[in-house]
C-alpha positions as CSV (number, residue, x, y, z in Angstrom):
1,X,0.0,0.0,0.0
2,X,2.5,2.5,1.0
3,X,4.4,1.6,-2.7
4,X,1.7,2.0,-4.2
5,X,1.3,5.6,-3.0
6,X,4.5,7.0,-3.4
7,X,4.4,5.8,-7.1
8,X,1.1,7.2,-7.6
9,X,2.6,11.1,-5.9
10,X,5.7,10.3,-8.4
11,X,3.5,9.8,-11.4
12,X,1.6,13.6,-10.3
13,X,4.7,15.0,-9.7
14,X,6.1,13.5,-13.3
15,X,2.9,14.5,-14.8
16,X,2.2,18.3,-13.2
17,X,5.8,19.6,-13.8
18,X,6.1,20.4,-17.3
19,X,2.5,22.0,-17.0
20,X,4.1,24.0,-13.7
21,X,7.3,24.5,-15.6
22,X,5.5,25.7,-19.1
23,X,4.4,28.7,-16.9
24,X,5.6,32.4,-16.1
25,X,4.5,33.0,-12.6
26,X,6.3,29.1,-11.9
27,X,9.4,31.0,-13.4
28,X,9.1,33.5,-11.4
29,X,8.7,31.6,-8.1
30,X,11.9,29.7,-9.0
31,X,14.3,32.1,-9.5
32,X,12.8,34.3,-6.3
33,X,13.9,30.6,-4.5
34,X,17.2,30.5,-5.9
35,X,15.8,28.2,-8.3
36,X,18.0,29.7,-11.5
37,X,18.3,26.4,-13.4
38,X,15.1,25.6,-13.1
39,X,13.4,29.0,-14.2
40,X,15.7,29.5,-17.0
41,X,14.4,26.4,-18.3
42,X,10.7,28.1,-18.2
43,X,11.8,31.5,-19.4
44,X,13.6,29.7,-22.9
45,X,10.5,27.5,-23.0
46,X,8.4,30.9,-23.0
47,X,10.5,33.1,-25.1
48,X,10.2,29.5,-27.9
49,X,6.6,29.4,-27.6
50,X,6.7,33.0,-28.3
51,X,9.2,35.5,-29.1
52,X,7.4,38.6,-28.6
53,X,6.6,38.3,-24.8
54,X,8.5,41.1,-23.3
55,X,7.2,40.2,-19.4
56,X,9.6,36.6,-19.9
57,X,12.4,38.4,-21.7
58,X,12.5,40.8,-19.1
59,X,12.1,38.2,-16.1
60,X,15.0,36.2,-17.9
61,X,17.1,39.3,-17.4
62,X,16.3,39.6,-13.4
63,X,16.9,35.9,-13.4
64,X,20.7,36.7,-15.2
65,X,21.2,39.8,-12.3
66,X,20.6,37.5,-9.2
67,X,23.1,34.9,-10.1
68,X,25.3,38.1,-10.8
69,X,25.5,38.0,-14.7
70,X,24.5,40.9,-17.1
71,X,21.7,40.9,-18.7
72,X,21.6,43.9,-21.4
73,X,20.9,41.3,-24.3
74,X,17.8,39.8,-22.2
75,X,16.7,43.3,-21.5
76,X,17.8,45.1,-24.5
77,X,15.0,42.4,-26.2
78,X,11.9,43.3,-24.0
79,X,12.9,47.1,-24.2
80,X,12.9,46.6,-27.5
81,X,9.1,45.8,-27.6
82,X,8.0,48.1,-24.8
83,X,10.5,50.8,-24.3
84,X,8.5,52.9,-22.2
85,X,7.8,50.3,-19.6
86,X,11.0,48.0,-19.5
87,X,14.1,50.5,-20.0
88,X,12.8,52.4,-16.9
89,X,12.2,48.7,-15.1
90,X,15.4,47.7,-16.3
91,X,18.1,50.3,-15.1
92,X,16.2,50.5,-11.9
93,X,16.7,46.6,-11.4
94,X,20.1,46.7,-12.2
95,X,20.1,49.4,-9.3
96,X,18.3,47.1,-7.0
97,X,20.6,44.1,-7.7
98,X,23.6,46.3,-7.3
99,X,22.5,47.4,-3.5
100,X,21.9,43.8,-3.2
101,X,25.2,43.0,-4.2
102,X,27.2,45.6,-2.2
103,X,25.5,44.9,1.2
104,X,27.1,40.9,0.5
105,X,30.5,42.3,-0.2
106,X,30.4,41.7,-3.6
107,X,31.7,45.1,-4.8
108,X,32.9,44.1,-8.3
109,X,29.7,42.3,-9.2
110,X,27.8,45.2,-7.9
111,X,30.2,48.2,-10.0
112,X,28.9,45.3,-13.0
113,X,25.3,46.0,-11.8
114,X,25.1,50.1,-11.2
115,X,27.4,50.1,-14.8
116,X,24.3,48.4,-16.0
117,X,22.2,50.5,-14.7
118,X,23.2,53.7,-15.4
119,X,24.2,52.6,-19.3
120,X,20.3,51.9,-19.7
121,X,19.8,55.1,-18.2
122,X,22.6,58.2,-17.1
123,X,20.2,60.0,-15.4
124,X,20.8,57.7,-12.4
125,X,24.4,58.4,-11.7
126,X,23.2,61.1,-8.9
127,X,21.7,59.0,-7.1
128,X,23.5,56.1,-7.2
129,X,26.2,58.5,-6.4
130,X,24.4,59.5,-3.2
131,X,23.5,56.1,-2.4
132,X,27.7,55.2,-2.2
133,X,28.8,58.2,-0.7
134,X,26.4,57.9,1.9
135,X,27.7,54.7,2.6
136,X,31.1,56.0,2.9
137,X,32.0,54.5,-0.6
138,X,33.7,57.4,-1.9
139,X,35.7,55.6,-4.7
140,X,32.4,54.0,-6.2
141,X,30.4,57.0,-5.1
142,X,32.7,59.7,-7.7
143,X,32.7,56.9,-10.5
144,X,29.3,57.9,-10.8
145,X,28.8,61.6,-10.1
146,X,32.7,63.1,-9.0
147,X,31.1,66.2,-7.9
148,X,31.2,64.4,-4.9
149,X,34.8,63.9,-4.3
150,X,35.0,67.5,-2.8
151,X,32.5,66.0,-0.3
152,X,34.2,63.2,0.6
153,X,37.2,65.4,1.1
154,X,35.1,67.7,3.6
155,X,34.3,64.9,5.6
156,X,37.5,63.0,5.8
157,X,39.0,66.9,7.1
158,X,36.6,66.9,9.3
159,X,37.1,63.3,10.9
160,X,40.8,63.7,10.6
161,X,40.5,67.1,12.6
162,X,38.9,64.7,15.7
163,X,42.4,62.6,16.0
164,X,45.1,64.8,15.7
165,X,48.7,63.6,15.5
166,X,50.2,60.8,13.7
167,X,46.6,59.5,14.1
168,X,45.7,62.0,11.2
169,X,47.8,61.8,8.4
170,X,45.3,58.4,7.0
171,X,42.8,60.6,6.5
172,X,44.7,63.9,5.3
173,X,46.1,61.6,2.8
174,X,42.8,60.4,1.7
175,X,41.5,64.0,1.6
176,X,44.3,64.5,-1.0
177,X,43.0,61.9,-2.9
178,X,40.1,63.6,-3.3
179,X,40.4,67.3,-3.4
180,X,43.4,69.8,-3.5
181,X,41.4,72.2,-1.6
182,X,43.0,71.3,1.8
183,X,46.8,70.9,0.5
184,X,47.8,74.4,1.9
185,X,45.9,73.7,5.0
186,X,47.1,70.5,5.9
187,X,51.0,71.0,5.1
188,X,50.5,74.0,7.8
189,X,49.2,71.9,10.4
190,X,52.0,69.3,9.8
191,X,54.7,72.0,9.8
192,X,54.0,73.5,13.4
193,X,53.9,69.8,14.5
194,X,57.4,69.6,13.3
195,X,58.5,72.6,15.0
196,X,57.4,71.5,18.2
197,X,59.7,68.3,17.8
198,X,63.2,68.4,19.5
199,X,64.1,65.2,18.1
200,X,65.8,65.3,14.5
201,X,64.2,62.1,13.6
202,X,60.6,63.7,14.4
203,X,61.2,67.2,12.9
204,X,62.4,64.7,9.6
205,X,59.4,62.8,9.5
206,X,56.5,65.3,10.3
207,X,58.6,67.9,7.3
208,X,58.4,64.8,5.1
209,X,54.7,64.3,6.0
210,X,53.9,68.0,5.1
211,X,56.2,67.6,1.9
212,X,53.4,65.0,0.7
213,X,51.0,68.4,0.3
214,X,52.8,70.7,-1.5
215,X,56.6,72.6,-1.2
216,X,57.6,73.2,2.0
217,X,60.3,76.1,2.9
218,X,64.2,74.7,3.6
219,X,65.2,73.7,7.2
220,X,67.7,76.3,7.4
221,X,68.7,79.6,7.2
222,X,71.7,81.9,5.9
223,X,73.1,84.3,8.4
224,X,74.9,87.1,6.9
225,X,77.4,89.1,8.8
226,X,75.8,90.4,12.0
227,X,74.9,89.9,15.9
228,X,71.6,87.7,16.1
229,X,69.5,86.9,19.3
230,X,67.9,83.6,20.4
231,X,65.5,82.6,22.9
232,X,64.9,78.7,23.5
233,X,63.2,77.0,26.4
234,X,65.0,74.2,28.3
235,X,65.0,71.1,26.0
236,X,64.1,72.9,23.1
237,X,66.3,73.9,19.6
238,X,66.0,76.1,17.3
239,X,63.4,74.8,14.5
240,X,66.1,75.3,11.5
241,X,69.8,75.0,11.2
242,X,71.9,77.6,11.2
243,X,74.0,78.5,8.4
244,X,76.3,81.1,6.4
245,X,77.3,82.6,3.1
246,X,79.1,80.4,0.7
247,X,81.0,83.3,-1.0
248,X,84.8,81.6,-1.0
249,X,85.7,83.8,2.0
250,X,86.0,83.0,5.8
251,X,83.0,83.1,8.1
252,X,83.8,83.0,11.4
253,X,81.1,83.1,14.5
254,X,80.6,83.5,17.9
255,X,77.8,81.9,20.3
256,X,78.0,82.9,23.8
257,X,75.0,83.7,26.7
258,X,75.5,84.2,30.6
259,X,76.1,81.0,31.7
260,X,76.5,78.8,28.4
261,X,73.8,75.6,29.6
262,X,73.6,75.5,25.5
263,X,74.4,73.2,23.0
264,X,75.7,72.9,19.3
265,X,74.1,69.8,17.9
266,X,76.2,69.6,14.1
267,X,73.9,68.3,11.1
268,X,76.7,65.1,11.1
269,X,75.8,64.2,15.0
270,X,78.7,66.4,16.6
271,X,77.7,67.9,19.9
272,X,79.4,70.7,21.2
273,X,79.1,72.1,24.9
274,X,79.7,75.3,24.2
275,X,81.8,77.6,26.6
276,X,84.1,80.9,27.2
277,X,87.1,78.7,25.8
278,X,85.5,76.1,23.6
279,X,86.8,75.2,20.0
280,X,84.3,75.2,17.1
281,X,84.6,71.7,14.8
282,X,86.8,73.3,12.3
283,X,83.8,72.4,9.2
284,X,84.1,73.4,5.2
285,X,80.5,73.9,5.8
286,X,79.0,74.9,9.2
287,X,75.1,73.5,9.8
288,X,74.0,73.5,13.3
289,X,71.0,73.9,15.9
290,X,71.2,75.3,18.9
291,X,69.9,73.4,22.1
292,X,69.2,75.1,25.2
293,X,69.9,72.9,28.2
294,X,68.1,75.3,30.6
295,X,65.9,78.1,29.4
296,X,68.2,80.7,27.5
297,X,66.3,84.1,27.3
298,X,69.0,85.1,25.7
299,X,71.7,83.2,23.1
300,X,74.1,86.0,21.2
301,X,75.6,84.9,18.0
302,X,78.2,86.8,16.2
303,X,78.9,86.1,12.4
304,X,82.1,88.4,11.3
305,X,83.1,87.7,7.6
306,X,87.1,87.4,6.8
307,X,88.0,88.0,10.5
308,X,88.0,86.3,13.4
309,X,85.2,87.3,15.6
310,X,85.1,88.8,18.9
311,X,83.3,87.5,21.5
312,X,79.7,88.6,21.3
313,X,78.8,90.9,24.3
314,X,77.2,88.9,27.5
C-alpha cells in the first residue's frame, strides 16, 4: 500500500511539472527561490513558444542579475518591444541588484550591476552616487557623479581634525586623494607639528609628511654678517639649522649667553658644549642647531666675515 502511494505522488509529480514549468509565474517563483536552473528552463520554454513576450524576456534578465550576470541582451530584447515600460524597469533593477550586491560584499559584481544601470539610463548616476557616498563608498560614489569627491574630502578633514597627530595623516592623505582644496591647509598643520619636535628624527618625519602636500620652505637659514638673538626654552632647539654665506671667504662666528647651559648639535651628530674657551669643529661647511639645556632668554651669535670674531657681548 504504502508503494503504491508513493508511485502514484511520483506519477503527479512526473505529470504536473512540465504544465508548472511551461508557466511564467512558476518561473518566477523559482528564481525568487534561488531556483536559476530551473526558471531559465521556463523562461527559454516561453520566449520559444513565443518571441514577442516582453514580461519573460524581461524576467530572464532579473533571473541573469541574481546569479550576478549581465543581462543587457535579455533586456535590450523586452525594451525593444516596450520601451516605455521595460528601459525604466530595467536600469532601476540593475540598481536594486547592485545594493543587493554591495551589502554581501560583492563590490565588483555590484560596480557590474550600477554600470548596467546607469548605461540603460545616465540619469541615475546622482543618485547612485548619493546612495555610495552615503555609505562612505567614496571611490564608487565619484565613479558615478565626482562632484562628490570634494564631499568626501570635507568629511574626511573633518574626521581627521577629531584625531590629531600621527593619528591623522590616513585621512589627510585620503583627503588628498580627493580634493586639493586642503593641500595648503594640511602641510601647515603638519609643519608647526614639526617645529614643536626636538628630536631630528621627528622634525624629519613630520617635514616629510607635510612635503606629501605641497613645497615646503628649507630647514635652514643663511646668516649674513651680524649679531643675532635667540630665545629657546629648556629642551628645546631652534626649529632650523643655522648657516652662512658660501661666498669663498672665511666666516667666522661666535655663540655665547651668561652661563652657556647651551648646545651645538652639528647636522653630522657632533655635539658641542659650548663655553668661554671652547673650539668650534673646524667644518668646510657649518650647519648646526642650537639646544638650550636650561631656558636661554637670551643666546648671542656673532657672524664676522674674513676676520675672526670677537666675543659677542654677555
Amino acid at each position: 500500500m504504502f508503494r503504491t502511494i508513493i508511485c502514484t505522488l511520483a506519477a503527479i509529480i512526473l505529470i504536473a511539472t512540465p504544465i508548472f514549468a511551461d508557466n511564467l509565474s512558476a518561473a518566477k517563483k523559482f528564481t525568487e527561490a534561488g531556483q536559476y536552473l530551473q526558471a531559465e528552463a521556463v523562461f527559454k520554454a516561453q520566449i520559444d513558444k513565443n518571441a514577442q513576450d516582453a514580461d519573460s524576456w524581461y524576467w530572464w534578465g532579473v533571473c541573469q542579475l541574481k546569479q550576478g550576470r549581465t543581462a543587457d541582451q535579455l533586456f535590450l530584447k523586452a525594451i525593444g518591444l516596450d520601451p516605455t515600460k521595460y528601459n525604466a524597469l530595467a536600469s532601476k533593477t540593475y540598481r536594486q541588484e547592485g545594493e543587493a550586491f554591495l551589502a554581501k560584499g560583492r563590490t565588483d559584481t555590484a560596480i557590474t550591476m550600477f554600470d548596467g544601470a546607469v548605461s540603460l539610463d545616465k540619469t541615475l548616476k546622482p543618485a547612485i552616487g548619493q546612495y555610495l557616498f552615503n555609505l562612505g563608498q567614496y571611490d564608487l560614489a565619484i565613479r558615478y557623479a565626482p562632484e562628490f569627491g570634494s564631499k568626501a574630502a570635507d568629511n574626511l578633514y573633518t574626521k581627521a581634525e577629531t584625531f590629531g597627530g600621527e593619528a591623522s595623516l590616513p585621512f589627510y592623505r585620503q583627503v588628498k586623494k580627493y580634493s586639493a582644496k586642503y593641500n595648503e591647509a594640511i602641510k601647515a598643520k603638519l609643519l608647526a607639528i614639526a617645529k614643536t619636535k626636538s628630536e631630528e628624527k621627528d622634525i624629519t618625519f613630520w617635514r616629510t609628511a607635510a612635503a606629501e602636500f605641497g613645497k615646503i620652505p628649507v630647514d635652514y637659514k643663511i646668516y649674513e654678517p651680524g649679531v643675532y638673538t635667540f630665545s629657546l626654552k629648556a629642551g628645546e632647539k631652534t626649529d632650523h639649522w643655522i648657516m652662512f654665506p658660501a661666498r669663498g671667504v672665511v666666516i667666522n662666528y661666535s655663540v655665547s649667553s651668561p652661563d652657556y647651559q647651551y648646545k651645538l648639535v652639528y647636522d653630522d651628530g657632533e655635539v658641542i658644549q659650548d663655553g668661554k674657551d671652547v673650539v668650534y669643529p673646524n667644518k668646510i661647511t657649518d650647519k648646526f642647531k642650537i639646544l638650550a639645556i636650561t631656558d636661554q632668554p637670551e643666546i648671542k651669535m656673532t657672524v664676522v666675515q674674513g676676520q675672526l670674531s670677537a666675543v659677542a657681548q654677555q
